[in-house]
C-alpha positions in Angstrom: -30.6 26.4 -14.1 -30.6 28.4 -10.7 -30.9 25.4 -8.5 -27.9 23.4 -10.3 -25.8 26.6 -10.1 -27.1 27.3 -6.3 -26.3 23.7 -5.5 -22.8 23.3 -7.4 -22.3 26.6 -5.5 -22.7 25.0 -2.0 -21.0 22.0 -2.8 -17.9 24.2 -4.3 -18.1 26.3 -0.8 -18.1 23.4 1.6 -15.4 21.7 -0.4 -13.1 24.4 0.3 -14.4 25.1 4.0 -11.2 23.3 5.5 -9.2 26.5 3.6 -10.6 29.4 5.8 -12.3 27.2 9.1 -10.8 26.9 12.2 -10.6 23.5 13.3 -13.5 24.2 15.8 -15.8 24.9 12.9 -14.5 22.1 10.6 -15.3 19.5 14.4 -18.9 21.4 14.4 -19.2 21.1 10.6 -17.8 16.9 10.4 -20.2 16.6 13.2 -23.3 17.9 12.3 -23.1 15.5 8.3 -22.6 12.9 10.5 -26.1 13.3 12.5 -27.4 14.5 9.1 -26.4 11.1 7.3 -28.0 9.8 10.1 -31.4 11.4 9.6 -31.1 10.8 6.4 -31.4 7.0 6.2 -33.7 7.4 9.5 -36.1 9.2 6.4 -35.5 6.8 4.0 -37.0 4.1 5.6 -39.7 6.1 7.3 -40.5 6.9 3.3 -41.8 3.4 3.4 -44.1 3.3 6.1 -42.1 1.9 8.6 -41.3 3.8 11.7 -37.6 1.9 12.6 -35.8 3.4 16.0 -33.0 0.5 15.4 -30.7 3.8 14.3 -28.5 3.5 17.3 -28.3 0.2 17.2 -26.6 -0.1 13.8 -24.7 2.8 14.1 -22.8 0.9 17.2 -22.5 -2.3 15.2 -20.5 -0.4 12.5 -18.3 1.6 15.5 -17.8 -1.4 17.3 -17.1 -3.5 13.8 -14.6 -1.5 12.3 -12.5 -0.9 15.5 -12.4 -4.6 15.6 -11.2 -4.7 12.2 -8.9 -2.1 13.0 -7.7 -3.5 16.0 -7.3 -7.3 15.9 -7.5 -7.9 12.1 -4.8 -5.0 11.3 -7.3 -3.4 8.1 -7.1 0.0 7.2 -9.0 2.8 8.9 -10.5 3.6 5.4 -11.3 -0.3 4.8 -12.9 -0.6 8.0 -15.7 1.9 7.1 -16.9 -0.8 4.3 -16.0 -3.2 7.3 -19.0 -1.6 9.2 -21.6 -1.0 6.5 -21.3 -4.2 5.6 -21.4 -6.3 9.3 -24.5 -3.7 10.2 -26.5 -4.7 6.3 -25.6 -8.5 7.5 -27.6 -8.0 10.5 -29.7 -6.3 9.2 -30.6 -8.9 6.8 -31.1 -11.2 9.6 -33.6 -9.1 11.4 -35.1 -7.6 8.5 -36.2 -11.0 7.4 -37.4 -11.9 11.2 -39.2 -9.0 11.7 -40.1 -6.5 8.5 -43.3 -8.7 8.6 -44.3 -6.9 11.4 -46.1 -3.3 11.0 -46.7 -0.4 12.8 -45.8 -0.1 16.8 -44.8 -3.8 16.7 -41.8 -3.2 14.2 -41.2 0.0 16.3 -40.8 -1.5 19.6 -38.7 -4.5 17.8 -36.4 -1.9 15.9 -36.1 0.1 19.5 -34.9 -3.2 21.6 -32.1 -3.4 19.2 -29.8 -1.2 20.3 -30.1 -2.5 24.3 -29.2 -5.9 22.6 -25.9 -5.4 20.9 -25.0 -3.5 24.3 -25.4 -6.1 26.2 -23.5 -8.5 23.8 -20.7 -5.4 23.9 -20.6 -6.0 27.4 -20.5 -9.0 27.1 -18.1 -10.2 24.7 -15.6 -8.7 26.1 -12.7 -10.9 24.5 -13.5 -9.5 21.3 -15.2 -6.3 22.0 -13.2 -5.2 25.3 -16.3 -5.1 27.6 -17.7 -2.5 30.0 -13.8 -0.7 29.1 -14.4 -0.5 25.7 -11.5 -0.7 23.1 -9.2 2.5 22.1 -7.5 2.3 18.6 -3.6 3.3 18.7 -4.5 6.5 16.7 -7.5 8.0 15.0 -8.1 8.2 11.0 -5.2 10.3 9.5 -3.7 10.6 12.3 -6.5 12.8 13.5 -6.1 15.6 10.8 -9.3 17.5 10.6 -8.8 18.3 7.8 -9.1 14.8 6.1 -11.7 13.7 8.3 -13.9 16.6 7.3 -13.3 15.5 3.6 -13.8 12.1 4.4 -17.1 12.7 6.3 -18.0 15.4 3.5 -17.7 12.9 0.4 -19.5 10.3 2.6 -22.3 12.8 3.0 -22.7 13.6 -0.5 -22.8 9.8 -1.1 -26.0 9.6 1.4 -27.5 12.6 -0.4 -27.2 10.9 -3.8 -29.0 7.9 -2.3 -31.6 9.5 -1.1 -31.9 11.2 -4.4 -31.9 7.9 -6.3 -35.1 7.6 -3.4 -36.9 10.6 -4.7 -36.4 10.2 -8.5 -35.9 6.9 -9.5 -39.4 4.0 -9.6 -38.0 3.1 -6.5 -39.9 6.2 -5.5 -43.1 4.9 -6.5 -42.9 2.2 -5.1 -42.5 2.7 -1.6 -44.9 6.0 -1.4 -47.8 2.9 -2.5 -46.4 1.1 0.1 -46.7 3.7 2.6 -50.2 5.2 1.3 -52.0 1.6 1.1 -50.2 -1.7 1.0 -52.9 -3.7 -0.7 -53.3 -1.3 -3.1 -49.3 -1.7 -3.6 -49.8 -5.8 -3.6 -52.2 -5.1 -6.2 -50.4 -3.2 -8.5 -47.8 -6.0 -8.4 -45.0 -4.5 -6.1 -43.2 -6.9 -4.1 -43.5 -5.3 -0.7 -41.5 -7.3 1.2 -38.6 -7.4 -1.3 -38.3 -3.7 -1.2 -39.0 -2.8 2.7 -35.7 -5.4 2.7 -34.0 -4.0 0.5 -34.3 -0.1 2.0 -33.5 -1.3 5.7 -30.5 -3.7 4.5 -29.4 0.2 2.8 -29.9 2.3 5.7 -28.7 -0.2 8.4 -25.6 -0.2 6.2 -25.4 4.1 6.1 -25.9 3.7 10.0 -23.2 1.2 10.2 -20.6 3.2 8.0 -21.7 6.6 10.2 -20.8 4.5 13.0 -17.5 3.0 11.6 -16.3 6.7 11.0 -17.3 7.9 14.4 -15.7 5.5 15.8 -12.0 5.7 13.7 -12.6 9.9 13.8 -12.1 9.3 17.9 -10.4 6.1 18.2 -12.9 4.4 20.6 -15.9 2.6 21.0 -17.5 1.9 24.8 -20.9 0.4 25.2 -23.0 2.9 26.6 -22.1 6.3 24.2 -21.7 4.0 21.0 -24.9 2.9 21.3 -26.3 6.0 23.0 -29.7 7.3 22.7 -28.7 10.2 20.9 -27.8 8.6 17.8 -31.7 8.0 17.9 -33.4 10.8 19.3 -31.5 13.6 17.4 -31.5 12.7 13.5 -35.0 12.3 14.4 -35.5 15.2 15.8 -33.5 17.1 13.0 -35.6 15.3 10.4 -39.4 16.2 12.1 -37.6 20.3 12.3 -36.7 20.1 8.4 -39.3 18.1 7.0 -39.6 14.5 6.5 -40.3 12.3 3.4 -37.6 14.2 1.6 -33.6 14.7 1.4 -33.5 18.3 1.7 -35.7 18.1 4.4 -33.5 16.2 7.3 -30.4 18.5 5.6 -32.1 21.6 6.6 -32.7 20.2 10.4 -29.4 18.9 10.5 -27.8 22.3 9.9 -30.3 24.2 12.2 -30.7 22.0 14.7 -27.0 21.8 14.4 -25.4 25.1 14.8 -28.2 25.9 17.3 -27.0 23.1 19.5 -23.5 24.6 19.4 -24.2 28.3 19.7 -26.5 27.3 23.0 -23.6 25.2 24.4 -21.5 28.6 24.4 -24.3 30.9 25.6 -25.8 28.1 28.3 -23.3 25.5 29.4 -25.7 23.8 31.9 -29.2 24.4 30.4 -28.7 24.7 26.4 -31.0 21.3 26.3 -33.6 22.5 27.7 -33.9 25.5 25.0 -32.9 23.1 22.3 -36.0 20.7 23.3 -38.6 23.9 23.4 -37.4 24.7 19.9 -37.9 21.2 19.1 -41.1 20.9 20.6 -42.8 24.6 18.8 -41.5 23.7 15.3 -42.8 19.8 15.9 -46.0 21.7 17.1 -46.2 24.7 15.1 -44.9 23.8 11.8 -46.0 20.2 11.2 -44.4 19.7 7.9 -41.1 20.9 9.4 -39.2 24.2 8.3 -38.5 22.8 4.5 -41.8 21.5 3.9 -43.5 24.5 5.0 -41.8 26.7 3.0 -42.4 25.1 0.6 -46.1 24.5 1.2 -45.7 28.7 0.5 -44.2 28.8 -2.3 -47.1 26.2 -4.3 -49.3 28.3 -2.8 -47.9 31.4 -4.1 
């Protein structure tokens, strides 16, 4: 009863944020679910077994999908979100079914060439994707109200939450923990491993491509090297190693620490906050290897 009321209370508090924030805190706040839904799906389909770094690389297929759709196929802002989870779970069908027979390091260099691919074909294509340049949008998503765009990002954030939920507590659950513990023991038992390592990257691809679509209608612009920048890798996993992997609450706790700690180092260091935020990435990795959640929560068993 505590942890229903305690989570209806959070979701009742960040509902109303937008009353009381500045619009500073409500950019911080939008930003931070973002890399959050981000780790999120990064988790999910580490929960499998497989270690994927094709994060980025989806992520810019949505951007650069719904600007397209945006721009040269006159849809909605709001439609082109659907526009980009859907073109990223396309490819991701394609790859997944090229390459999700692969395991270990092999699927992990594979998944990490993705994203220098689609930049080159952004560069590329530059009839349809505007090239080297990029393409700017005439306005952002509600007119750039932040408003709306933190409720936007918010409900979309609760939507990844619930996913991952379904994850934790559903026989999909099962399923892809025997997976990840012993796969013949999994092909044993019946499980179609290949039908469901599909089906989770096809999901996440598609959460990486709709974080992407509404990144890139939040600013109005997609260019080849920032859409498909590094970061969109290398920070939800960081944020899901400092909360705890394997679980939702887990990346949601790195998220938000590795979040406002990010932005309260930018104010205090302008020119050296990353090299503070990577030592405190580095003692937790080092020092609490089941991340800040887990270990906690290690305690409390224990207790």
């Amino acid at each position: 009863m505590r942890k229903t009321l305690l989570v209806v209370g959070i979701i009742i508090f960040v509902t109303l944020l937008p009353i009381f924030a500045d619009t500073y805190l409500l950019h911080v706040a939008s930003s931070i679910m973002l890399f959050m839904c981000l780790s999120l799906s990064w988790d999910m389909m580490l929960r499998t077994g497989q270690l994927s770094f094709g994060t980025a690389g989806f992520f810019g297929l949505g951007a650069y999908a719904a600007v397209i759709a945006v721009d040269d196929f006159s849809v909605s802002p709001l439609m082109s979100i659907f526009v980009g989870a859907i073109f990223a779970a396309i490819i991701a069908f394609g790859v997944g079914v090229a390459v999700l027979k692969l395991r270990e390091m092999y699927f992990a260099i594979t998944t990490l060439a993705l994203a220098s691919v689609f930049l080159v074909l952004a560069r590329n294509l530059s009839d349809l994707t505007g090239g080297a340049a990029g393409k700017v949008l005439f306005n952002a998503i509600f007119d750039g109200e932040p408003k709306k765009t933190y409720w936007l990002i918010l409900s979309f954030a609760l939507l990844v939450i619930g996913i991952s939920e379904i994850f934790q507590r559903t026989r999909i659950r099962y399923a892809i923990n025997s997976i990840r513990n012993d796969e013949l023991v999994a092909k044993s038992s019946g499980i179609n491993i290949f039908k469901y390592l599909l089906l989770v990257f096809i999901l996440t691809s598609a959460i990486q491509g709709a974080t992407g679509a509404i990144y890139a209608q939040q600013y109005a612009f997609v260019e080849p090297e920032s859409t498909f920048s590094a970061n969109f890798l290398l920070l939800p996993i960081a944020m899901a190693l400092v909360g705890g992997i394997y679980s939702t609450l887990g990346p949601i706790v790195g998220a938000v620490i590795l979040g406002f700690t990010s932005e309260y180092l930018k104010l205090l260091m302008p020119y050296g906050h990353l090299i503070i935020y990577g030592i405190i990435i580095i003692l937790v990795v080092i020092f609490l290897r089941k991340g800040v959640y887990g270990t906690i929560m290690d305690k409390i068993r224990s207790r």
